[in-house]
N, C-alpha and C positions, 0 to 999 in steps of 0.2 A: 639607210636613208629613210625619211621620214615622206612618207610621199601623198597630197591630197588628192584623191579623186572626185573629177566632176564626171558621175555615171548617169546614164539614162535610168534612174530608179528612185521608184517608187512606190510607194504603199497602195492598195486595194486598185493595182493594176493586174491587170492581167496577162496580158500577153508574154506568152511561153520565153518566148524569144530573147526579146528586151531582157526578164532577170537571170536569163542563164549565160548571156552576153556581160552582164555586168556582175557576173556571181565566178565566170568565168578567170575573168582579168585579173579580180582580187587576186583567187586563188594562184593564177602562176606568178603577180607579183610580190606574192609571201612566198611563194618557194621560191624566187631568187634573193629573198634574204631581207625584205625589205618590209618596213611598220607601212602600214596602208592602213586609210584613214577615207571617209565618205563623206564627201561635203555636202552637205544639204543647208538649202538655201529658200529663205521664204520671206518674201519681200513685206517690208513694214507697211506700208501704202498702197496695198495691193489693189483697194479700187480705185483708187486714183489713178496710178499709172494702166490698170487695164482702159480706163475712160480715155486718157489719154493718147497709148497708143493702138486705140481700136480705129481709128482712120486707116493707118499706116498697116496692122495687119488686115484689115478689109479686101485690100487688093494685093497681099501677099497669096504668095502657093497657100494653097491647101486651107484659108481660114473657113472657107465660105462652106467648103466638107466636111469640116468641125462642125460647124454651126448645124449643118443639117444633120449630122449624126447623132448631136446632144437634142434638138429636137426629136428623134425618132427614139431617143432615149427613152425621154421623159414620158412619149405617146404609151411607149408600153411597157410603163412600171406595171401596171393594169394586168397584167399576162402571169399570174400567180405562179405558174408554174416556170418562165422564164424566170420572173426576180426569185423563185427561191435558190433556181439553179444556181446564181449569178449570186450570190450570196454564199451559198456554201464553196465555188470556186473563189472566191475573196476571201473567205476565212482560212481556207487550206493555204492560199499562197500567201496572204498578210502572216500565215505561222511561220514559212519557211521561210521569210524574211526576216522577222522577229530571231529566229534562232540566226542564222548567216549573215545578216547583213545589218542589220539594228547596232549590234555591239560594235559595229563599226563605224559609225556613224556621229560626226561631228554635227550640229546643228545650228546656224546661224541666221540672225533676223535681220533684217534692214542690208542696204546696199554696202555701207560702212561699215557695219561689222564684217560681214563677207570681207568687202577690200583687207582690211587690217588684219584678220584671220590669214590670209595668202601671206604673212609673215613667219607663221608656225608651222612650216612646212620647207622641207628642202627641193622636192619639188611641187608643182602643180599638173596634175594629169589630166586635160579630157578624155575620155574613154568612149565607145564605140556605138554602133549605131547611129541613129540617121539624128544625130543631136548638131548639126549644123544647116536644119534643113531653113528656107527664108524666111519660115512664121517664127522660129527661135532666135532670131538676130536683137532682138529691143531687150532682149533680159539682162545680157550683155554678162554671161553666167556660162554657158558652154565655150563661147568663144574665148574665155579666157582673160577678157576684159579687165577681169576687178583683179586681176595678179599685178600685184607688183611689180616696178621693171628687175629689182633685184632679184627676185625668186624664178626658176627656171621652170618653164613651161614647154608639157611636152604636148601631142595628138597621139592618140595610139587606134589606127581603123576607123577614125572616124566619116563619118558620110553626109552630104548632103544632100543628099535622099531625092534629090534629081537631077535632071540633065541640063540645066543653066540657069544661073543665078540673074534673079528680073534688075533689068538695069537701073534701079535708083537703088540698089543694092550690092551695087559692085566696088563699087569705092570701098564704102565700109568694111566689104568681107575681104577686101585687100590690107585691109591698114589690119584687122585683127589675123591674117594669114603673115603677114609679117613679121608680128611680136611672137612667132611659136619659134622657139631654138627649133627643137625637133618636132618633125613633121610627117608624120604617117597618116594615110588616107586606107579604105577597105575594098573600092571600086578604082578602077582606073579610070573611069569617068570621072574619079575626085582629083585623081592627080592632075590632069588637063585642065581640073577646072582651078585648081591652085597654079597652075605654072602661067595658066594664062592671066590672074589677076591677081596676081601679087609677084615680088622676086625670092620669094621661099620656090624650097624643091621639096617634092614629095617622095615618100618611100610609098608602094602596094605593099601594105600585108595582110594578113589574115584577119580576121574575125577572131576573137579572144578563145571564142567556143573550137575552133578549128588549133589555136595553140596549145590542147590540152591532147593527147593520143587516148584511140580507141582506149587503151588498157586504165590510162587513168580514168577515165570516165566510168570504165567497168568497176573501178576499185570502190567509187559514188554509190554504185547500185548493188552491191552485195548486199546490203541491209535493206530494200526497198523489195517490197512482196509484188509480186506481178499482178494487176488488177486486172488481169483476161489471160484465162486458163487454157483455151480453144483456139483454133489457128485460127487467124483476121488479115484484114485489112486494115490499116489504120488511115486515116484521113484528120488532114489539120488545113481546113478552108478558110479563110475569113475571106474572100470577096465573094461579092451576091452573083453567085451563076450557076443558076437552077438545072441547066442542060448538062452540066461537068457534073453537078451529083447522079442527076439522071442514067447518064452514060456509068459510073463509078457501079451507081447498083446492079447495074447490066451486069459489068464484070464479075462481079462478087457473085451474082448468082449463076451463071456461068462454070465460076470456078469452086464453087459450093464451099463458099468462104464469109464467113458473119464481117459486119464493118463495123471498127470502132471508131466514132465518130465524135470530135470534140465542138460542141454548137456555140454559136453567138460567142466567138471570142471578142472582136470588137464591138461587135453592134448587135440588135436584133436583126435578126435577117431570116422570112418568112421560109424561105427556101430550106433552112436548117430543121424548120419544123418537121419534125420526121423521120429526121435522115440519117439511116446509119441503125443495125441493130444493140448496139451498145454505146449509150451516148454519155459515162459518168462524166459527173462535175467536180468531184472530189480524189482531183488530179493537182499533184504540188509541181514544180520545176521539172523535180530527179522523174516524180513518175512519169512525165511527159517522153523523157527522155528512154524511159524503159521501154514505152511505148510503142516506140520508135525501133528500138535496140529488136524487141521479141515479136515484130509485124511482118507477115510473110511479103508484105506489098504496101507501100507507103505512097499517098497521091496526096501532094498538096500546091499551094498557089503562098506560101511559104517560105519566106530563105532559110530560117534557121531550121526549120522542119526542114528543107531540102540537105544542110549543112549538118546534121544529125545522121541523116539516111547514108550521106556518102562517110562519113567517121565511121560508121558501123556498117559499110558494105551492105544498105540494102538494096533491093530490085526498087527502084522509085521512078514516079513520074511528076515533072513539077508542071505544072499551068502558069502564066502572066495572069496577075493581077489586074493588072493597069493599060490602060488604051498604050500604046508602046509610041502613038504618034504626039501624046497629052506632053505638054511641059514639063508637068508636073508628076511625069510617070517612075516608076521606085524599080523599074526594070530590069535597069543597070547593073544592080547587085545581081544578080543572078547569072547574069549574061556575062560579066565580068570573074564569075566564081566562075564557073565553067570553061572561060578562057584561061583563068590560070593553074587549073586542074586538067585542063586537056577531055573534060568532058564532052561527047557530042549526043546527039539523039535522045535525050531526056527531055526535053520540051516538044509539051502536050500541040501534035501538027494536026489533030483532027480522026488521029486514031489512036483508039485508046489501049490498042493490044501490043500498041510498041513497046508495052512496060514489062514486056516479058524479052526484051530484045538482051543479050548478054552487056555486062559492063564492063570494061577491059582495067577492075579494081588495081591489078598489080600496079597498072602504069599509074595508075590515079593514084594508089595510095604513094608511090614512089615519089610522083611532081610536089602532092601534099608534103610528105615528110622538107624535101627541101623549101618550099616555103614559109612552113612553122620554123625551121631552123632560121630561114632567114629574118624573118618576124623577130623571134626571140634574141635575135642580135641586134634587131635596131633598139628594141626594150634596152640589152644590156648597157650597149654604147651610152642611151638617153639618159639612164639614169647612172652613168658614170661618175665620178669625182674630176671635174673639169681640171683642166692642167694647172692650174693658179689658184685652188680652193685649197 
């Protein structure tokens, strides 16, 4: 079957996360047998319709943290030593997209070419991560919109990357929750939020990264050199909270252990300045994941960093991001992994030495293994050969 994927991916991004979520899914839908295809999409009128609908994301989740993030951007192009970092981590990871995911990648302009492309394809996939969240609703590109009604569209883990959909929004995320044949969500907060606004039913499965086992992943890093030789700590932070690194180097020195520390993955963030006795930038997907794999202690604020650590059985401790009372808080993932792994005591309560506290791996990896199974069966079913094709 010929299958198009709509992925969270993208060129000269960075975040770890995002292309190993979407590097992921390819992979286990070529090993069931299947031509996978990446739809990329770039609208003809692009200032036009961003003029147009900037009223409407003005007072969506999350634009107004955009806007000041690309401000705080631009403040400190200035900071020589952050843009060169931030350049050589864009070219390491723009390569390892170029090799992986480029060749796969179909390219289409304007609204109408996309619609009429969703003809050469047996089915259409959105794929995972927070690509449902309310600032992505006007593109009308994740949600599945420009598919045809004849072509079959599936969700595989997708998230809405918060906890309730603002109400001049609920119609609309209903009418496109509708048109998905199959429908899988990554949080169980997404399933409540699809059953409650639309008559589609939700599957929970996994995160794409969680569908691949420890061993395949290992089989990835056989050719990938360890870029830290010395026993560490590894740290993968991206919110600004000065007192958790604070606390972090306490540990490390303590336990007379160096930190590898990965800086300014989304933004600049003053706190990073400093932090961490080994801070390279010239880290692609797989070595991120090494990182992870060869770290004696793993502290991040993270899912897919968190979602790494427990694939490879490590000692971790994750922190919330997000205010947990905000609308707009992205918590859920995490809280929702941990309930369907049976995880407890890994969230950061105000002492930092719990991260030595034992983790009862067996039973984890056990609930894990039957979850990926079950994932992998709603994959199979979705992309079945319908009884009358």
């Amino acid at each position: 079957m010929k299958i198009g994927c709509c992925l969270a991916y993208y060129k000269n991004h960075n975040n770890y996360g995002t292309s190993l979520q979407g590097y992921a899914l390819v992979k286990v839908l070529q090993s069931l047998g299947h031509d996978v295809r990446i739809i990329k999409y770039q609208k003809r009128d692009i200032w036009t319709r961003r003029m147009s609908d900037a009223p409407l994301k003005l007072i969506s989740g999350g634009y107004q943290a955009y806007l000041r993030r690309i401000r705080k951007q631009l403040k400190n192009r200035g900071n020589s030593t952050y843009a060169q970092g931030i350049r050589v981590r864009t070219d390491v990871n723009n390569r390892f997209k170029d090799v992986h995911m480029e060749p796969l990648c179909d390219n289409y302009i304007g609204y109408a070419a996309l619609q009429a492309a969703s003809l050469r394809y047996d089915a259409v996939l959105v794929g995972s991560d927070q690509v449902w969240t309310p600032l992505g609703l006007y593109s009308n590109f994740y949600n599945l919109n420009f598919v045809v009604d004849s072509v079959r569209r599936i969700s595989y883990a997708s998230s809405f990357g918060v906890s309730s959909i603002p109400w001049w929004q609920r119609k609309a995320t209903g009418r496109y929750l509708n048109r998905i044949h199959f429908l899988s969500v990554r949080e169980i907060k997404g399933k409540e939020i699809v059953e409650e606004l639309s008559d589609n039913k939700a599957t929970v499965v996994c995160d794409p990264t969680l569908l691949r086992s420890r061993t395949e992943w290992e089989k990835e890093l056989k050719e990938v050199a360890p870029i830290v030789e010395v026993p560490y700590i590894f740290c993968y932070i991206l919110g600004n909270n000065a007192q958790m690194r604070s606390e972090i180097t306490e540990f490390a020195k303590s336990k007379g252990l160096k930190i590898v520390a990965l800086r300014h993955i989304d933004e600049y963030l003053r706190c990073d300045d400093g932090f961490g006795d080994i801070a390279p930038y010239d880290v692609n997907p797989l070595d991120f994941v090494q990182l992870i794999r060869n770290a004696r202690y793993v502290f991040t604020d993270s899912f897919h960093a968190t979602v790494f650590s427990i694939i490879f059985n490590r000692q971790f401790l994750t922190f919330y991001r997000y205010n947990s009372k905000s609308k707009n808080s992205r918590n859920s993932r995490i809280d929702s992994l941990f309930a369907l792994l049976g995880i407890s005591g890994r969230l950061y309560d105000g002492n930092i030495n719990m991260i030595d506290e034992p983790i009862e791996y067996e039973s984890v990896n056990e609930q894990l293994l039957a979850l990926r199974e079950k994932s992998k069966q709603f994959l199979i079913q979705a992309l079945s050969p319908f009884v009358d094709e």
